[in-house]
Backbone as numpy.savetxt, mean C-alpha at the origin, in Angstrom:
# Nx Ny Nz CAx CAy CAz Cx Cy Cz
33.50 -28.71 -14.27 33.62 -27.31 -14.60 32.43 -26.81 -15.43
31.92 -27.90 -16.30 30.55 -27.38 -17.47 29.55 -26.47 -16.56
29.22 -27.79 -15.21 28.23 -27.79 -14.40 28.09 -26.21 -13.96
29.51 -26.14 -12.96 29.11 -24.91 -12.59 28.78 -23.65 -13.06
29.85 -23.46 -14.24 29.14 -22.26 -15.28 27.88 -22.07 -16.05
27.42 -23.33 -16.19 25.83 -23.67 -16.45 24.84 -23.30 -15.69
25.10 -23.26 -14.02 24.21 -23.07 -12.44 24.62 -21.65 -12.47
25.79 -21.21 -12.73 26.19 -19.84 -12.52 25.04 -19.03 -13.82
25.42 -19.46 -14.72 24.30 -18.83 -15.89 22.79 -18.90 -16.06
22.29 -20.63 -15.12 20.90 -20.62 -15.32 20.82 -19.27 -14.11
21.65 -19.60 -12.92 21.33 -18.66 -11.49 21.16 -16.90 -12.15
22.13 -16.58 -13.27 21.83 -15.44 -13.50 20.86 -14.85 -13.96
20.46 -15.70 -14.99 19.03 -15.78 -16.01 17.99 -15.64 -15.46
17.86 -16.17 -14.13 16.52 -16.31 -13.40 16.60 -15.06 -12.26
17.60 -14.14 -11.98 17.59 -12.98 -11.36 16.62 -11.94 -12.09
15.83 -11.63 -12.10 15.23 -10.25 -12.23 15.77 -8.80 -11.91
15.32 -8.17 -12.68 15.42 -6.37 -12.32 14.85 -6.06 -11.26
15.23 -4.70 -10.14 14.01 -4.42 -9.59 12.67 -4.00 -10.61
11.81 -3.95 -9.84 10.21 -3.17 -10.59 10.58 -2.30 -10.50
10.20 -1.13 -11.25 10.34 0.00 -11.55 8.90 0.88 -11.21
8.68 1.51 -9.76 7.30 1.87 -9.30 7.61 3.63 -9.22
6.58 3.99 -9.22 6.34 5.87 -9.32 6.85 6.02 -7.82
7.01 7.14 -8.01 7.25 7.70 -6.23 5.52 7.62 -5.82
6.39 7.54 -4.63 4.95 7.64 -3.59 4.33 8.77 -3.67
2.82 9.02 -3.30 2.22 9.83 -3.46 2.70 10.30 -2.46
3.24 10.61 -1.35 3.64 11.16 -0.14 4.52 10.12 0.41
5.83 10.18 1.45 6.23 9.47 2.04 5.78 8.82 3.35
5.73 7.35 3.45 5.25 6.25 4.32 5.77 6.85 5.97
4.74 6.58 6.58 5.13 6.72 8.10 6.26 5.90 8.36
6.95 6.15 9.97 7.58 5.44 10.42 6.76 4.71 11.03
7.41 2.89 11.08 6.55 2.07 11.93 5.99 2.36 13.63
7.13 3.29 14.02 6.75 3.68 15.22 5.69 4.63 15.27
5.77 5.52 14.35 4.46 6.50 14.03 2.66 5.94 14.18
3.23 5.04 12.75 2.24 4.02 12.53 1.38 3.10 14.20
2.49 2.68 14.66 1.81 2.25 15.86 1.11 3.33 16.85
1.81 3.99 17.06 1.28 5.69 17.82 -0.28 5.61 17.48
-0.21 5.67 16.26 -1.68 6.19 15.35 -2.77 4.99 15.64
-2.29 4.28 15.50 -3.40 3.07 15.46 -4.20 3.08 16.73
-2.50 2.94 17.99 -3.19 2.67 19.21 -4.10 3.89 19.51
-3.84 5.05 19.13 -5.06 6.48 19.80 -6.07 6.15 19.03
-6.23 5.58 17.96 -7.31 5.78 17.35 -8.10 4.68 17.60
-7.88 3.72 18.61 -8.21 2.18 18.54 -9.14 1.35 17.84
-9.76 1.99 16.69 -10.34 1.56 15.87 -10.00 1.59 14.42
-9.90 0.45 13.50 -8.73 0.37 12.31 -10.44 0.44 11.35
-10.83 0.89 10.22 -11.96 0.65 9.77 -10.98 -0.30 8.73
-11.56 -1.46 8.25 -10.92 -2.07 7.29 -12.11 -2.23 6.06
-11.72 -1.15 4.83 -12.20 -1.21 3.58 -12.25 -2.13 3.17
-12.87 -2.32 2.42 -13.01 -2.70 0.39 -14.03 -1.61 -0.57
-12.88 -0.97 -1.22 -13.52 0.40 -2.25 -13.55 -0.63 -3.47
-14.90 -0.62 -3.59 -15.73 -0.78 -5.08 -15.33 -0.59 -6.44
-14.90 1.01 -6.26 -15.01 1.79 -6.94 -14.08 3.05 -6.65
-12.96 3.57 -7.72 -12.35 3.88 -7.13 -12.80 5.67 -6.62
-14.43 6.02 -6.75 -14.98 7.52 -6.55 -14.95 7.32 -5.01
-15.12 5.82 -4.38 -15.37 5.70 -3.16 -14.48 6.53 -2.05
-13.24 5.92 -2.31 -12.26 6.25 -1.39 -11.69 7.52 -0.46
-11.84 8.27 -1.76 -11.31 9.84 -0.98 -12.75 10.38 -0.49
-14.15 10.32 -0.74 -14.89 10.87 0.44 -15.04 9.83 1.63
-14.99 8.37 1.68 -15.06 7.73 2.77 -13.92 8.17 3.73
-12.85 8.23 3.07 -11.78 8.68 3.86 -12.07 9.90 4.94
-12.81 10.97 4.22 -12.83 12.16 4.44 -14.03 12.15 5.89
-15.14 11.04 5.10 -16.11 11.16 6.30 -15.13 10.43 7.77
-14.56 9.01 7.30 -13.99 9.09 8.46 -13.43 10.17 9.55
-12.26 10.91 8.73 -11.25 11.83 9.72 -12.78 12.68 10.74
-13.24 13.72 9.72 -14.59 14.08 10.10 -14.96 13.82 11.33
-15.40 12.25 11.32 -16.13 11.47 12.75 -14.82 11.23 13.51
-13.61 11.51 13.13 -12.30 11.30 14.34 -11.57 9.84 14.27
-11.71 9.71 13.36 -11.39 8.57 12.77 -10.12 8.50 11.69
-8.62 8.62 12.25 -7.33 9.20 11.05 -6.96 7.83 10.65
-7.30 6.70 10.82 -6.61 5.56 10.05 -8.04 4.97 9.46
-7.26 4.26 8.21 -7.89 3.32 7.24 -6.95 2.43 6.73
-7.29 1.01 6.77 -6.87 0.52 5.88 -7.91 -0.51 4.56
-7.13 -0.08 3.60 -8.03 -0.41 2.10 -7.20 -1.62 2.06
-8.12 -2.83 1.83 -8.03 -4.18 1.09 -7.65 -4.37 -0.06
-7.02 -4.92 -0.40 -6.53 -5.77 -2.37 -6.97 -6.72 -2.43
-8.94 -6.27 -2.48 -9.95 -7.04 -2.75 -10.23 -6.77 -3.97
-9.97 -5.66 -4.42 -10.63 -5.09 -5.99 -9.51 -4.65 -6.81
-9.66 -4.53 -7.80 -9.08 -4.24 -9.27 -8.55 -2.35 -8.63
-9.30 -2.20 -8.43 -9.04 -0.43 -8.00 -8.54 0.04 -6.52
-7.70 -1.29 -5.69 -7.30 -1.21 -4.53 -6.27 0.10 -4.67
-5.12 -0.07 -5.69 -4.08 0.44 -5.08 -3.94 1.75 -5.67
-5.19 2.43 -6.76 -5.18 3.65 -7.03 -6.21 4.34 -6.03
-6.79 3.33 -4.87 -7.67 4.38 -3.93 -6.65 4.15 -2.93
-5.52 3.73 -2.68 -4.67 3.66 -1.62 -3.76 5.35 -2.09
-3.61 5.42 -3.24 -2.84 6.55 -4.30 -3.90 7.71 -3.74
-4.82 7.64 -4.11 -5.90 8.46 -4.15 -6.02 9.58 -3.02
-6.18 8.41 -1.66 -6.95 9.04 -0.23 -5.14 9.55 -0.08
-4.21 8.80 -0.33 -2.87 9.87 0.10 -2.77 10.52 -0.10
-3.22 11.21 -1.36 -2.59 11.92 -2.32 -3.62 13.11 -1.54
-5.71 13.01 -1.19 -6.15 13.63 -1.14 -6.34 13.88 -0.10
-6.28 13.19 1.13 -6.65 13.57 1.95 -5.38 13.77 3.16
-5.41 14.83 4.04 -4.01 15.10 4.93 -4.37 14.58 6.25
-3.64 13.75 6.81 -3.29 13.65 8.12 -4.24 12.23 8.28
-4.43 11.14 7.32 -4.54 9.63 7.74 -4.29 9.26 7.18
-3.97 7.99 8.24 -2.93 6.97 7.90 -3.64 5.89 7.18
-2.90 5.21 6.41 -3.23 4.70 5.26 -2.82 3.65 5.07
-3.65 2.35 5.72 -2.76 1.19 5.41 -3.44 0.45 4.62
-2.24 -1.21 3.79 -3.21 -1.80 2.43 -2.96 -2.57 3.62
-4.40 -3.75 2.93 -4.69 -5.16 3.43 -5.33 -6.20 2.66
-5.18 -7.04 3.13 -5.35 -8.19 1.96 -4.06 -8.69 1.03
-2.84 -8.20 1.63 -1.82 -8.52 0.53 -1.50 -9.49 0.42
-1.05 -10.29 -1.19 -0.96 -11.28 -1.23 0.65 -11.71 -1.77
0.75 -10.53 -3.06 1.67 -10.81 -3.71 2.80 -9.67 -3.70
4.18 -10.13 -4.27 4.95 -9.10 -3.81 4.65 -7.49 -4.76
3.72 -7.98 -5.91 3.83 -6.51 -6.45 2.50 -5.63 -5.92
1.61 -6.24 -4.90 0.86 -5.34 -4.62 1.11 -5.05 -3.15
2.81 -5.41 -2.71 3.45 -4.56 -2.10 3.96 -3.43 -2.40
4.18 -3.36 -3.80 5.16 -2.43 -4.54 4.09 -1.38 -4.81
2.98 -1.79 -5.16 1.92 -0.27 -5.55 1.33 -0.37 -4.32
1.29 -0.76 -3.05 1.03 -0.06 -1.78 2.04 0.78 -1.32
3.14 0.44 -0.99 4.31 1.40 -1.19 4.46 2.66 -2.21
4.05 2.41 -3.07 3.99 3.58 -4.58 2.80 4.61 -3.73
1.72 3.90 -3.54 0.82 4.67 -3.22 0.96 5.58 -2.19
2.01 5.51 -1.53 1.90 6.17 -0.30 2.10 5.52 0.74
């Protein structure tokens, strides 16, 4: 009897909260959307922003040249506020992260938009 209330209590102890993330800068496509988009556009440019001044004019030159998807890497320190960024600034592309590794820079790709 010790045992199990002991496994029951370590098991609780080691549950976590959810994270607690901002709303999205805009709400996430549907995956079916998402595929739509990719395939017309058949070219995915896959980032890494430097810096996070980069993002919203690269973005911008893309659409420009006809180009509505990007996806930004979680190569840099400033991935997931230029993922925030180009959602927030720029209308009508799609916006995917890459490079993910861990579950919380699922959570601020999601946040981001």
């Amino acid at each position: 009897p010790k045992t199990k209330s002991k496994a029951k209590a370590k098991a609780k102890a080691t549950i976590r909260p959810a994270r607690k993330t901002k709303p999205p800068a805009r709400k996430p496509a549907s995956a079916e959307d998402v595929i739509r988009r990719v395939t017309a556009c058949k070219v995915v440019p896959v980032v890494k922003i430097n810096a996070l001044a980069e993002g919203v004019p690269l973005a911008r030159a893309l659409k420009e040249g006809g180009i509505d998807v990007i996806e930004i890497t979680f190569r840099t320190a400033c991935a997931a506020e230029a993922i925030r960024e180009v959602c927030k600034s720029v209308e009508g592309v799609c916006v995917g992260a890459g490079t993910v590794l861990t579950p919380a820079q699922v959570d601020e790709a999601l946040a981001g938009g």
